[in-house]
Residue, then its C-alpha position, 0 to 999 in steps of 0.5 A: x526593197x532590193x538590189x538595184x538594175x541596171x537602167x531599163x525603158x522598154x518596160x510599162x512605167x508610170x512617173x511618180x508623184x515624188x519624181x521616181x521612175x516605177x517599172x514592172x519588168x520579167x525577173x532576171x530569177x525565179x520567173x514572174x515579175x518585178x517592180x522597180x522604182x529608179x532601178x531599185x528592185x521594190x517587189x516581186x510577183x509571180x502571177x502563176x504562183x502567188x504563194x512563191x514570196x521570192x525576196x528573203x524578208x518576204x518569205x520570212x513575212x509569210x511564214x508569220x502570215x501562216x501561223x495566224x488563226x487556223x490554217x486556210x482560215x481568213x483574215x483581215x489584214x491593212x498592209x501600209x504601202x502597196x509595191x507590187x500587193x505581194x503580200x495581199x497575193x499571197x494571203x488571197x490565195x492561202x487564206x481565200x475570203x479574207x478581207x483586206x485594205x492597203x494604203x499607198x500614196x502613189x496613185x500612178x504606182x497602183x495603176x502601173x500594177x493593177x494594169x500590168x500586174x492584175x490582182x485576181x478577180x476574187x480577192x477582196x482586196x480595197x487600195x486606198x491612195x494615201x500617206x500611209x499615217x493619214x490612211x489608218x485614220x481614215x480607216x472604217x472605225x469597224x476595223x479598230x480593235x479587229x485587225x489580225x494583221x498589220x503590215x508597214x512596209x513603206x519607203x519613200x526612195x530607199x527609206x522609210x520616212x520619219x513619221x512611220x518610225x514613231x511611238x506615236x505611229x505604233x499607237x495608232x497601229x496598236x489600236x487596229x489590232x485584234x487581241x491576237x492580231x500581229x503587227x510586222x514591219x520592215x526595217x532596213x539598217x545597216x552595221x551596228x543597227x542603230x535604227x532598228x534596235x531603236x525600233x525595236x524599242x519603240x514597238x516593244x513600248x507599245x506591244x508587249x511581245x516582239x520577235x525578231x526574224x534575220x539572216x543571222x549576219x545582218x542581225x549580227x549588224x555585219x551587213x546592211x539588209x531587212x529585219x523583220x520586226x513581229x508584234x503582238x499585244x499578247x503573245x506571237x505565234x512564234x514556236x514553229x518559226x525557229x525551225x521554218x526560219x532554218x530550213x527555208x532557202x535562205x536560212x533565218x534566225x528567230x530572236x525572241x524573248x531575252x534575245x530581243x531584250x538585250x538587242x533593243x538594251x539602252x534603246x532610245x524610244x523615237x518619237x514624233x519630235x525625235x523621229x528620222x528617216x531609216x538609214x540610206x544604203x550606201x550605193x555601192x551595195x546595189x551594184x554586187 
């Protein structure tokens, strides 16, 4: 999720399900393209290039997606929301072979993006349209227990519903991984983290070790913006991250261990009867 533009109509756009408007226009920086969804930048994709993950909390994805099994060796991966299949792009092309399922709910967004964004012929990459939960049930049953990587990053709007946030939901997560697959989700909060110190929590009630990557001042709770959350039942191959995170464009924090400890401390674990939607930004921070 990015910042917002000012309205744009001369671009491809679909009408989605949920009453949105979803565009694919030129990137004001950086080259390539972006979706939009109601003038909210949601993804960027630069068909030349996919390895270039230009929004922050992307990158960060990445740099855990390049410390999985081998280098160059591939995966199976399912990815729950769709945007603009940045991160499918990016496993394609830095791990050719691998094989993966994405679920989306918006039928439209998917055709906006397969039209105007094509995938590459080679990538073995399957779109299932469908509420993200209700997909993972639908999954082959050969994928339990043999996922390396999950990746949730839905928002309906600018929030991630209710019925992804849950210990309930993790489980089922859980049950696709591999012993040493990962699960990374995006949460968006604002000052204090409340939401994501819960999720935090949640995941770390499921899968026994957590990391967390940042801009060092969101994880302070200073500013609203992207945490990525990283997951594993066993333990995550975070001992490069810390330096990658500091030398990359937009340096990042690492928070491991006690750190992640300490940030989820008195917590409460959401469940399926507790669960809300993550925090809406305030719309004063799409117009800086």
């Amino acid at each position: 999720m990015g910042r917002s533009r000012a309205k744009d109509t001369e671009h491809p756009a679909a009408r989605l399900g949920s009453g949105g408007i979803a565009r694919v226009i030129p990137a004001e920086f950086g080259g390539g393209h972006e979706l939009l969804i109601d003038d909210t930048p949601q993804s960027h994709v630069d068909l030349a290039d996919p390895t270039h993950l230009h929004f922050e909390y992307v990158a960060r994805m990445g740099a855990v997606i390049d410390q999985l099994r081998s280098p160059g060796e591939p995966i199976s991966a399912v990815h729950l929301g769709a945007g603009a299949l940045t991160i499918p792009r990016y496993i394609a092309a830095t791990r050719p072979g691998s094989r993966q399922q994405v679920i989306e709910l918006e039928a439209p967004l998917v055709e906006l993006v397969r039209a105007h964004l094509p995938l590459p012929r080679d990538a073995a990459i399957r779109i299932r349209i469908g509420d993200a939960r209700d997909g993972v049930r639908r999954l082959p049953p050969a994928l339990s227990g043999n996922v390396d990587l999950v990746v949730a990053d839905v928002y309906s709007g600018a929030q991630t519903p209710a019925h992804l946030t849950s210990v309930e939901f993790y489980r089922e997560l859980s049950a696709l991984l591999a012993p040493e697959g990962v699960l990374l989700v995006n949460v968006a909060d604002g000052p204090g983290l409340a939401f994501a110190r819960r999720q935090v929590a949640t995941i770390a009630a499921v899968l026994a070790d957590v990391a967390i990557l940042a801009d060092a001042q969101i994880l302070k709770g200073r500013r609203f913006g992207n945490l990525v959350l990283a997951a594993s039942k066993t333990q995550l191959p975070a001992d490069a991250l810390p330096r990658i995170l500091a030398a990359g464009p937009h340096p990042a924090k690492l928070a491991h261990g006690a750190e992640v400890t300490a940030f989820a401390k008195d917590a409460v674990i959401v469940t399926d009867a507790t669960a809300v939607p993550s925090p809406r930004p305030d719309a004063g921070l799409f117009l800086r």
